[in-house]
MARLUM-315411 format. One record per residue (C-alpha): residue number from 1; x, y, z; residue in three letters. Coordinates in steps of 0.02 Angstrom, whole numbers. Example, Ala and Ser with C-alpha at 12.3 -4.5 7.8 and 13.67 -1.06 7.14 Angstrom:
[node 1 [615 -225 390] 'ALA'],
[node 2 [684 -53 357] 'SER'],
//
This chain:
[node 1 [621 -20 -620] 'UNK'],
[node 2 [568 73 -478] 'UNK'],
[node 3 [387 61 -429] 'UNK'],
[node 4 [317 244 -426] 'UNK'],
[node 5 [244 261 -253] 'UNK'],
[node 6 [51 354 -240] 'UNK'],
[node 7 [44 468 -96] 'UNK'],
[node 8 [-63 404 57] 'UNK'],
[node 9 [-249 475 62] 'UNK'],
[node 10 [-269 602 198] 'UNK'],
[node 11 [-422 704 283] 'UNK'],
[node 12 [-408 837 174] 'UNK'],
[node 13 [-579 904 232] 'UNK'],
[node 14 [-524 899 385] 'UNK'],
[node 15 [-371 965 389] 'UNK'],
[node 16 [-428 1108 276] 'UNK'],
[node 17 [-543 1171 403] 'UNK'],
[node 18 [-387 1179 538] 'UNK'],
[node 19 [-297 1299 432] 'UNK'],
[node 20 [-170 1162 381] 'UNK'],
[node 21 [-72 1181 205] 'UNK'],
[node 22 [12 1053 110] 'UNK'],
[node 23 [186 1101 91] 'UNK'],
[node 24 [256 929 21] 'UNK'],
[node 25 [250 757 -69] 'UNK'],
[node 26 [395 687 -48] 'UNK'],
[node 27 [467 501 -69] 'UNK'],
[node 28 [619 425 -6] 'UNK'],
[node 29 [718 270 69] 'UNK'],
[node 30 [676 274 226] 'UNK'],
[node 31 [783 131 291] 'UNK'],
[node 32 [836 -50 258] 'UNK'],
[node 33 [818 -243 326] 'UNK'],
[node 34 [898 -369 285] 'UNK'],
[node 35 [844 -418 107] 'UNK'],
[node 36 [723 -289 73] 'UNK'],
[node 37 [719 -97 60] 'UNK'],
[node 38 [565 16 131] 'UNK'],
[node 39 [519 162 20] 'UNK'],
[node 40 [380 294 88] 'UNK'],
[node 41 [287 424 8] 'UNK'],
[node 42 [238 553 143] 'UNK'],
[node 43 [124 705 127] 'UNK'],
[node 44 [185 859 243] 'UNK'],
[node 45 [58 980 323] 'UNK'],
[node 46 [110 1140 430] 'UNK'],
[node 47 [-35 1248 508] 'UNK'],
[node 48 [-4 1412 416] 'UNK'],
[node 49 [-175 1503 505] 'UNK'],
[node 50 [-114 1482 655] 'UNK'],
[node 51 [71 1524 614] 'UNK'],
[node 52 [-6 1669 521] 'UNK'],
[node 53 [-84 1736 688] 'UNK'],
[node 54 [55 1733 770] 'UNK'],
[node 55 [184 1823 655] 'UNK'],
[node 56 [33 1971 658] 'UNK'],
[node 57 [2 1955 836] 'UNK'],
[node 58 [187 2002 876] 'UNK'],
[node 59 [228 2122 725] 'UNK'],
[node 60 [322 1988 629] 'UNK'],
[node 61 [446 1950 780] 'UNK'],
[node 62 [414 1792 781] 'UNK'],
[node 63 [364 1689 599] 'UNK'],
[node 64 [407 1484 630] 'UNK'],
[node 65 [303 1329 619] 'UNK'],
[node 66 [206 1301 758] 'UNK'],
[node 67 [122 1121 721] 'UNK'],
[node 68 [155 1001 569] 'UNK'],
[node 69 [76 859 513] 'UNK'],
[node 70 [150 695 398] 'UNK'],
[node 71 [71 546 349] 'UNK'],
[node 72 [192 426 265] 'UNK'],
[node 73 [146 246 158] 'UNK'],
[node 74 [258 112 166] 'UNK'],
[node 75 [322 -3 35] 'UNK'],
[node 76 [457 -147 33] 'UNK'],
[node 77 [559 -183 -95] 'UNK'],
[node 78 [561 -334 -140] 'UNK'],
[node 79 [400 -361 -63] 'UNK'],
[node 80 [361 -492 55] 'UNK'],
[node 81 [344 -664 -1] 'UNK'],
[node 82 [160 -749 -9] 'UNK'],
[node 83 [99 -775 143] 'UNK'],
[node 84 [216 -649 229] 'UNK'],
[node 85 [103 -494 319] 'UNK'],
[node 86 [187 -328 344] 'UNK'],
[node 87 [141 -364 538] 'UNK'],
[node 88 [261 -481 567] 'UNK'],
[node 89 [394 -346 543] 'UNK'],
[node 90 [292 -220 660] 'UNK'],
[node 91 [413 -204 795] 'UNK'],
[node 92 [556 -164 691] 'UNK'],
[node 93 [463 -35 600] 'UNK'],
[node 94 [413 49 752] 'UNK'],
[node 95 [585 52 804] 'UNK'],
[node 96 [674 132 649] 'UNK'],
[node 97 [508 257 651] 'UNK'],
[node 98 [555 334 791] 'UNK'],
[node 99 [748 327 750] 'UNK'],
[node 100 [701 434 602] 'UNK'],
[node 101 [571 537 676] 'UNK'],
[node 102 [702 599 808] 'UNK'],
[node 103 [825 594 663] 'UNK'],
[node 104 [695 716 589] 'UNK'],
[node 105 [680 804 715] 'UNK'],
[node 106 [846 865 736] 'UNK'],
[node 107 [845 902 548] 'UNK'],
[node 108 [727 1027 590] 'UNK'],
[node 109 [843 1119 716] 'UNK'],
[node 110 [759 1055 856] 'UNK'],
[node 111 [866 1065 1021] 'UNK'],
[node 112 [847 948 1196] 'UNK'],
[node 113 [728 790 1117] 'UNK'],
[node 114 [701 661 1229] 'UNK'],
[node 115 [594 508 1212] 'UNK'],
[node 116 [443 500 1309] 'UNK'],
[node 117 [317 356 1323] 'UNK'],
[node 118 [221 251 1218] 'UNK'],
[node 119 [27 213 1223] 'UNK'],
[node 120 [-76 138 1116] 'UNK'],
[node 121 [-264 199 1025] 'UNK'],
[node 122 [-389 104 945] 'UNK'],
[node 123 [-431 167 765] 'UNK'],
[node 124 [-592 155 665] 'UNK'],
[node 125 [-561 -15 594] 'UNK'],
[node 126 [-552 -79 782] 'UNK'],
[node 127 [-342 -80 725] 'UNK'],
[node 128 [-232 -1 844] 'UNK'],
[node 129 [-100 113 826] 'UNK'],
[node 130 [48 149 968] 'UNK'],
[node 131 [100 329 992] 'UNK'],
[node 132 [269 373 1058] 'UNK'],
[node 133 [300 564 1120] 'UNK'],
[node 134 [456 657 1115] 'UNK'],
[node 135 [483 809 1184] 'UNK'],
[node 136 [589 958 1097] 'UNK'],
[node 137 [631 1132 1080] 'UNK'],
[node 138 [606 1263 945] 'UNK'],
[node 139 [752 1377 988] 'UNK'],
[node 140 [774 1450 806] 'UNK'],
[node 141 [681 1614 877] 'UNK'],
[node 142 [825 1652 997] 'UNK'],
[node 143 [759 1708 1165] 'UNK'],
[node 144 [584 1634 1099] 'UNK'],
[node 145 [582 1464 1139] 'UNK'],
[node 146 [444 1360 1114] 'UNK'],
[node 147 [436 1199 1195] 'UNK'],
[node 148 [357 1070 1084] 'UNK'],
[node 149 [272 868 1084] 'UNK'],
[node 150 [295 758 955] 'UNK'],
[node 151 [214 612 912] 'UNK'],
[node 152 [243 484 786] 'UNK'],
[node 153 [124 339 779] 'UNK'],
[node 154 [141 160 667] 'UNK'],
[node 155 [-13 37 628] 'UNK'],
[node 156 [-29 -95 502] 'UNK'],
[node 157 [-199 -124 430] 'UNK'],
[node 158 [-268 -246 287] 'UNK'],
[node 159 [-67 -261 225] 'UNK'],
[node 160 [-50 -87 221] 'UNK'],
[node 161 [80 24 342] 'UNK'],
[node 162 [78 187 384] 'UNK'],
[node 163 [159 313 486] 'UNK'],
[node 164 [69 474 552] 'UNK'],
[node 165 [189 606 653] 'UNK'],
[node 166 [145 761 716] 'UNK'],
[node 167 [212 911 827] 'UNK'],
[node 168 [131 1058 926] 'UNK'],
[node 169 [158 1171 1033] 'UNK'],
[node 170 [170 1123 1250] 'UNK'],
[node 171 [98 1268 1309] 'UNK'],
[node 172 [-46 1383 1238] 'UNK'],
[node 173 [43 1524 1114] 'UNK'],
[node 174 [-26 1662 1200] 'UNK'],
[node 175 [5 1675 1371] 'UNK'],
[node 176 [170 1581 1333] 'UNK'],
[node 177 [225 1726 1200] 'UNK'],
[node 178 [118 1883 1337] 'UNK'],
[node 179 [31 1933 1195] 'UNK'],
[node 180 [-135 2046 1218] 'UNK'],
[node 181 [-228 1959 1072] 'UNK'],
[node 182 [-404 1899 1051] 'UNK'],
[node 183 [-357 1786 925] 'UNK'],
[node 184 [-436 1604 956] 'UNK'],
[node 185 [-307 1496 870] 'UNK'],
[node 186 [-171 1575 988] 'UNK'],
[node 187 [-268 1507 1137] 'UNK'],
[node 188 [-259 1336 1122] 'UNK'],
[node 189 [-215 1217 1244] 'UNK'],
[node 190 [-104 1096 1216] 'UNK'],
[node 191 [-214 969 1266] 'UNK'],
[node 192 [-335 1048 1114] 'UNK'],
[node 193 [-186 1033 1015] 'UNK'],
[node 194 [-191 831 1065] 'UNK'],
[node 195 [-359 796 1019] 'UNK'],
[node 196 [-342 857 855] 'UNK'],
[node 197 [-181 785 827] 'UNK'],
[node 198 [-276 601 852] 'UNK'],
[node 199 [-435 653 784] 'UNK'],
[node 200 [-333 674 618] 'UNK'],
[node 201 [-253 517 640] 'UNK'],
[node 202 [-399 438 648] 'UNK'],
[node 203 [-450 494 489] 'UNK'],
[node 204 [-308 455 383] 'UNK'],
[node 205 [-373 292 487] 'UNK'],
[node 206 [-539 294 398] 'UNK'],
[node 207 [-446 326 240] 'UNK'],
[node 208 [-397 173 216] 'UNK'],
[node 209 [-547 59 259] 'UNK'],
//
């Protein structure tokens, strides 16, 4: 029988005060090695304030997600042997993360993603986590299209694995849209964008301490 996989804790605080919504729990095979399976269960976020704004700002023209948000638990089925730590599989989870993060993003419609490079951060629990970018475009808009970065980001801590990912926009919304709007989520940089983006990493971090 299946195991029934509980979704990973997230900064709900946090993310509450962003303007972020849950939109999903979902839980899935995300790919195989040889001999075991790895099941996640992944929460899905999408900034609905901000997307709000925007759809007002322009008089509904434009109504698409601007920035998500995912964090994902991993499990392995069968699971490792005594003695066996999740980190010894690291860099082959990395790799099929970002296979099926671009994988995802395509899903989404996303047009011209390219991989971009990898750094790594140091998270609460003096742990790191390494961050690969990609670069994309939203082009479901028509002649509105919004260049985004994506980031999905892989750590192991205390046996545990999880998977953060994240997108926003690469410019600020309104001088890339012209609008005349004093609206202050519409004037964020993406460098703002950024910060948040790893600030809320580093609390589904702190989650799990």
């Amino acid at each position: 029988m299946t195991e029934e996989l509980t979704p990973p804790a997230a900064p709900e605080a946090d993310l509450e005060r962003g303007g972020w919504e849950q939109t999903e729990i979902q839980r899935e095979t995300l790919f195989e090695m040889p001999a075991m399976r790895i099941r996640g269960v992944t929460r899905r976020y999408e900034d609905q304030r901000t997307r709000d704004a925007l759809r007002v700002a322009t008089d509904g023209q434009i109504d698409q997600q601007l920035r998500f948000f995912a964090v994902t638990r991993l499990s392995f089925e069968p699971p490792p042997p005594p003695g066996v730590s999740p980190t010894m599989f690291a860099p082959t989870l990395r790799s099929e993360a970002r296979r099926t993060f671009k994988t995802r993003l395509e899903e989404r419609g996303l047009v011209d993603i390219e991989e971009g490079n990898t750094e790594r951060i140091r998270l609460p629990d003096r742990s790191r986590a390494r961050l690969t970018c990609f670069s994309a475009t939203d082009s479901s808009q028509g002649a509105f299209d919004l260049p985004l970065e994506c980031w999905v980001a892989v750590w192991t801590s205390s046996g545990t694995v999880r998977i953060v990912t994240g997108g926003y926009p690469a410019v600020t919304l309104d001088s890339h849209f012209d609008l005349d709007s004093d609206e202050e989520s519409l004037g964020v940089s993406p460098d703002e964008y950024r910060r948040e983006f790893v600030s809320l990493l580093r609390g589904v971090a702190e989650k799990d301490q």
